[in-house]
ROSE-4610 file (N, C-alpha, C; in Angstrom, 1 decimal, always signed):
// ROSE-4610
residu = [X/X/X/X/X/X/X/X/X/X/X/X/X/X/X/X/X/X/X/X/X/X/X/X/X/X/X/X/X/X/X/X/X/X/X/X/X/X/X/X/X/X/X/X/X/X/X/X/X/X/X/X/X/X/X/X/X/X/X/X/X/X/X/X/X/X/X/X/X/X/X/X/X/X/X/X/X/X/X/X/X/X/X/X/X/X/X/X/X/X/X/X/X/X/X/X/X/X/X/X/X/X/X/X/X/X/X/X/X/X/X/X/X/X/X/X/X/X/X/X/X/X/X/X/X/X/X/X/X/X/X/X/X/X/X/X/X/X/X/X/X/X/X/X/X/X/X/X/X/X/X/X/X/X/X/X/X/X/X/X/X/X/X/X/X/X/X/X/X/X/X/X/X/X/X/X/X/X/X/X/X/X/X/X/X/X/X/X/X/X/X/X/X/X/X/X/X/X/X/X/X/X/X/X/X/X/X/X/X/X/X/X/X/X/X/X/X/X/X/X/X/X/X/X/X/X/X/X/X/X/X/X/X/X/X/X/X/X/X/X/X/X/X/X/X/X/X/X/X/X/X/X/X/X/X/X/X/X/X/X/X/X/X/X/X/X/X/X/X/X/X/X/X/X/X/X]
num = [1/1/1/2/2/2/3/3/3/4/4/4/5/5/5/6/6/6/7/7/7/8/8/8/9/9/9/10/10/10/11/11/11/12/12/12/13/13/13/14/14/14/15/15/15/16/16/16/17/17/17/18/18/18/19/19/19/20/20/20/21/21/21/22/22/22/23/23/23/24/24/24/25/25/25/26/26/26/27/27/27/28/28/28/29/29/29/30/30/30/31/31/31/32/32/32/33/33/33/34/34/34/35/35/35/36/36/36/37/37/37/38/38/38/39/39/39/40/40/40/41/41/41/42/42/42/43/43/43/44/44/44/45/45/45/46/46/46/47/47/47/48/48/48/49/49/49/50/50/50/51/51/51/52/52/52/53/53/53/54/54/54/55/55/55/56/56/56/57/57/57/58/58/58/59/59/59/60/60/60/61/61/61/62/62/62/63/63/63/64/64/64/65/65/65/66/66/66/67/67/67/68/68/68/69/69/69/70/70/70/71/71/71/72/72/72/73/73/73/74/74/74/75/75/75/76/76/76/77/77/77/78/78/78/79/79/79/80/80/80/81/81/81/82/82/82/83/83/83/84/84/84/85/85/85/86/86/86/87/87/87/88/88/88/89/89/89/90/90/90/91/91/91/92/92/92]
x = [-81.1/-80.4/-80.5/-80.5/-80.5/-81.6/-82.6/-84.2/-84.8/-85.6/-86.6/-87.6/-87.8/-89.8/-89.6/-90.2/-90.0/-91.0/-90.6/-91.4/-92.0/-91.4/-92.3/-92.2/-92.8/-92.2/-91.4/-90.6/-89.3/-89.9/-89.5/-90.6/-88.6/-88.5/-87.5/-88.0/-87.1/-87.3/-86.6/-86.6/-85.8/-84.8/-84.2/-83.0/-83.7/-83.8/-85.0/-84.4/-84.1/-83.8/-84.7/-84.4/-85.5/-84.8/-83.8/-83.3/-83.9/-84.4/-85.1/-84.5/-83.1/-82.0/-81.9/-82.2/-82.3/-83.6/-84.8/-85.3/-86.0/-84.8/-84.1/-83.4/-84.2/-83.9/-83.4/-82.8/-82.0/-82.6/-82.6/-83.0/-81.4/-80.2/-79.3/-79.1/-78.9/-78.8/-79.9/-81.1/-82.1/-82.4/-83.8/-83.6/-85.3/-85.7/-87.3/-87.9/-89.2/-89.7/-90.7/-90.6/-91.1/-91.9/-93.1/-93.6/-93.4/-93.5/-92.9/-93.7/-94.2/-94.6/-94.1/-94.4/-93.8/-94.3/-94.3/-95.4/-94.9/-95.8/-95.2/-95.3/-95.2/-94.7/-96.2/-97.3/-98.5/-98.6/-98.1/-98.3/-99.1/-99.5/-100.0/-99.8/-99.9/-99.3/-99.1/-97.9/-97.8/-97.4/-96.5/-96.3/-96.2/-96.6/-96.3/-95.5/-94.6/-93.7/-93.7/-93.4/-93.0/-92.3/-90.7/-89.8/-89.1/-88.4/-87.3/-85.9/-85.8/-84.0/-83.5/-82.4/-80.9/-81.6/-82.4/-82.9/-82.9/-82.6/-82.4/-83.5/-84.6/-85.7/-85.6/-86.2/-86.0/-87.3/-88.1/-89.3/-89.3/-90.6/-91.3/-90.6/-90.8/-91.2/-90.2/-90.0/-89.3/-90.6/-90.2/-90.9/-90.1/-90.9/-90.3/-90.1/-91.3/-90.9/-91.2/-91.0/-90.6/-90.9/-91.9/-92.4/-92.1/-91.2/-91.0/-91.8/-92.8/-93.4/-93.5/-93.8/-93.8/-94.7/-94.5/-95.0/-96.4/-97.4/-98.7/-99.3/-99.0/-99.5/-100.3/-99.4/-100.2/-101.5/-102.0/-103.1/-104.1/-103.7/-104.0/-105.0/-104.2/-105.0/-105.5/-105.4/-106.0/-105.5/-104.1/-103.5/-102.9/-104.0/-103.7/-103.4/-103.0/-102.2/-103.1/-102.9/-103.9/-104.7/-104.4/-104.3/-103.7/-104.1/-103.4/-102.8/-102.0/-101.5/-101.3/-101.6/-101.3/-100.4/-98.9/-98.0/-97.4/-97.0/-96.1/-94.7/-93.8/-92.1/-91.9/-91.0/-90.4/-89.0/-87.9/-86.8/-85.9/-85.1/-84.2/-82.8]
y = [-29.1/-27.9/-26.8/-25.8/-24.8/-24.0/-25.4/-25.0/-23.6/-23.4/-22.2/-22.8/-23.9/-24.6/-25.9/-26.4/-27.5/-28.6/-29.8/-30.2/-31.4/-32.1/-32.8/-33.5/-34.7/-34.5/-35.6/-35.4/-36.1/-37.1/-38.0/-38.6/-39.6/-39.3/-39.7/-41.2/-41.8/-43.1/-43.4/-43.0/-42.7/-44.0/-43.9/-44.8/-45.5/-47.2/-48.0/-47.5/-46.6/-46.6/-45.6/-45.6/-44.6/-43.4/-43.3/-41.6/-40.5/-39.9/-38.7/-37.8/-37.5/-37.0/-37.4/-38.6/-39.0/-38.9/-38.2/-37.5/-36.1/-35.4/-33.5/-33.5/-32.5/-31.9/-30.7/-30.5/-29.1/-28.6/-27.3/-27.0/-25.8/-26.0/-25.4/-25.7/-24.2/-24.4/-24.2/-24.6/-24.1/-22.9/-22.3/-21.3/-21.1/-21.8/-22.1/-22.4/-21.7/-22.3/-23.6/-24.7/-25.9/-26.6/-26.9/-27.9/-29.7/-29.7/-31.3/-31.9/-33.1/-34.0/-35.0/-35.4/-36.3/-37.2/-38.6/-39.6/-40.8/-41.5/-42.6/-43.7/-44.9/-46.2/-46.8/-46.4/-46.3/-46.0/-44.4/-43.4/-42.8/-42.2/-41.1/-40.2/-38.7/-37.3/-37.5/-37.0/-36.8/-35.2/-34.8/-33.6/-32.7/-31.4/-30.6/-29.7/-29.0/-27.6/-26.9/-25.9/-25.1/-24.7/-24.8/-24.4/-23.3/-22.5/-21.4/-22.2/-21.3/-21.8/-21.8/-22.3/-22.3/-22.5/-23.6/-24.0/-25.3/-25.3/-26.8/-27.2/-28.1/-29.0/-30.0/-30.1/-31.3/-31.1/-32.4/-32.6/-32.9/-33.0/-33.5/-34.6/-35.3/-37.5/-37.7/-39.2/-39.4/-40.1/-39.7/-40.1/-41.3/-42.2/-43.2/-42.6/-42.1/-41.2/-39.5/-38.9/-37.6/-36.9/-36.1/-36.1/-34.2/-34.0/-32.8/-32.0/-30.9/-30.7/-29.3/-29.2/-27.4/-26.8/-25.3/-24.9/-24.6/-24.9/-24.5/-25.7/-26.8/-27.9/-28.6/-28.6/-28.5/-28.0/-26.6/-26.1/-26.6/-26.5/-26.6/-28.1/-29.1/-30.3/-31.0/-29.8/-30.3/-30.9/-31.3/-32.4/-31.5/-32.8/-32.3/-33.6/-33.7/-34.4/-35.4/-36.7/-37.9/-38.8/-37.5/-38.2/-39.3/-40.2/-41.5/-41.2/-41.1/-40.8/-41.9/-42.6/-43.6/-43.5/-44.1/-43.6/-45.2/-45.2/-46.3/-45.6/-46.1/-45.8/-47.4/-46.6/-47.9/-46.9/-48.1/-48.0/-48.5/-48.1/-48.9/-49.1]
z = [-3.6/-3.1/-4.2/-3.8/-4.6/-5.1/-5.2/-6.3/-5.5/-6.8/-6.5/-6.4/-6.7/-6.3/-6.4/-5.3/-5.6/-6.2/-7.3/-7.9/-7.6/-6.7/-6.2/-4.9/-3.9/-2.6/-2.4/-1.9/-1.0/+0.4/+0.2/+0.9/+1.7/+3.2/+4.0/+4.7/+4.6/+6.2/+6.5/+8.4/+9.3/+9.5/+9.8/+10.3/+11.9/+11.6/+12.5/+14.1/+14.8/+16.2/+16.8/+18.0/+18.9/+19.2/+18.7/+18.6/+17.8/+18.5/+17.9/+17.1/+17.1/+16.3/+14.8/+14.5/+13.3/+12.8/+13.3/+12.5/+12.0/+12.5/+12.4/+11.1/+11.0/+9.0/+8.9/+8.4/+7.9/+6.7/+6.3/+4.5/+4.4/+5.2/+4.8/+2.6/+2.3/+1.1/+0.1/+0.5/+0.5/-0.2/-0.9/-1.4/-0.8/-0.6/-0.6/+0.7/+1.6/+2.3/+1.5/+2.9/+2.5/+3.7/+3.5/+4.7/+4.9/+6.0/+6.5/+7.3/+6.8/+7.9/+8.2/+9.6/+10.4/+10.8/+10.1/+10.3/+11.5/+12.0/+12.4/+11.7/+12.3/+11.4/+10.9/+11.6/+10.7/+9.5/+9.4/+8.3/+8.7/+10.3/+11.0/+11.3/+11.1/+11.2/+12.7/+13.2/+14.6/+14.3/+13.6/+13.6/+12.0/+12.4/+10.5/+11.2/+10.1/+10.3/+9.0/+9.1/+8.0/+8.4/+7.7/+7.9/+6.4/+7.1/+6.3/+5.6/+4.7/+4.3/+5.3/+5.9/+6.3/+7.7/+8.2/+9.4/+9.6/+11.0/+11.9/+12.2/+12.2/+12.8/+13.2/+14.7/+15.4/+16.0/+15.5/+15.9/+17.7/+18.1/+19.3/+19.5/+18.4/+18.9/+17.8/+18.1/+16.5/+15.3/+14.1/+13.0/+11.6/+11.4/+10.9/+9.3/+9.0/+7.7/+8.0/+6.8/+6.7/+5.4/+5.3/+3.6/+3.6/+2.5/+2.7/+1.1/+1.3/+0.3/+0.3/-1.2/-1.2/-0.4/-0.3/+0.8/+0.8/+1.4/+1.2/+1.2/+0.9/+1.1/+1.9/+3.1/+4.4/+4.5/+4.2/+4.4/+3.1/+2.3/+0.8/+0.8/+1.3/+1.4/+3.1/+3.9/+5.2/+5.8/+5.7/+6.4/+8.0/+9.1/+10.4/+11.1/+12.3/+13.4/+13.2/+13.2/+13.7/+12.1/+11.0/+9.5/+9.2/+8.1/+7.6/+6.6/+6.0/+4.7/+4.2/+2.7/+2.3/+0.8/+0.8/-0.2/+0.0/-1.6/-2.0/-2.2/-1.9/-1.9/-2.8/-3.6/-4.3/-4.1/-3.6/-3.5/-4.5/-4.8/-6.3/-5.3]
């Protein structure tokens, strides 16, 4: 909250149900536009956004994760619909 840039990405996993509600993002507080993708339980782009501060998003479909990165990213490294993204999460 608050930042002017952000440093690195936030990587979300959705809550295991088929409600699509649980995976809508806010950047209330926010200072910064930021891009988001929305993978499924593969790790397949189903959806990207670029979203403003102080905005509600609620995707198409629901998404099992949620990777929220600085803005420009998206274009910067080509990431389009139907991509595999491969990321380790370690949880503590």
């Amino acid at each position: 909250m608050f930042k002017k840039d952000l440093e690195y990405i936030l990587v979300i996993k959705t809550a295991n149900s088929n409600v699509k509600i649980y995976s809508s993002i806010h950047t209330f507080f926010m200072r910064i536009n930021i891009d988001v993708i929305f993978l499924n339980e593969e790790k397949k782009v189903i959806e990207t956004a670029h979203i403003s501060p102080w905005k509600f998003y609620n995707p198409k479909n629901k998404a099992h994760y949620i990777l929220e990165l600085k803005e420009g990213s998206i274009k910067k490294y080509k990431i389009k619909i139907g991509d595999k993204l491969d990321f380790v999460c370690e949880f503590i």
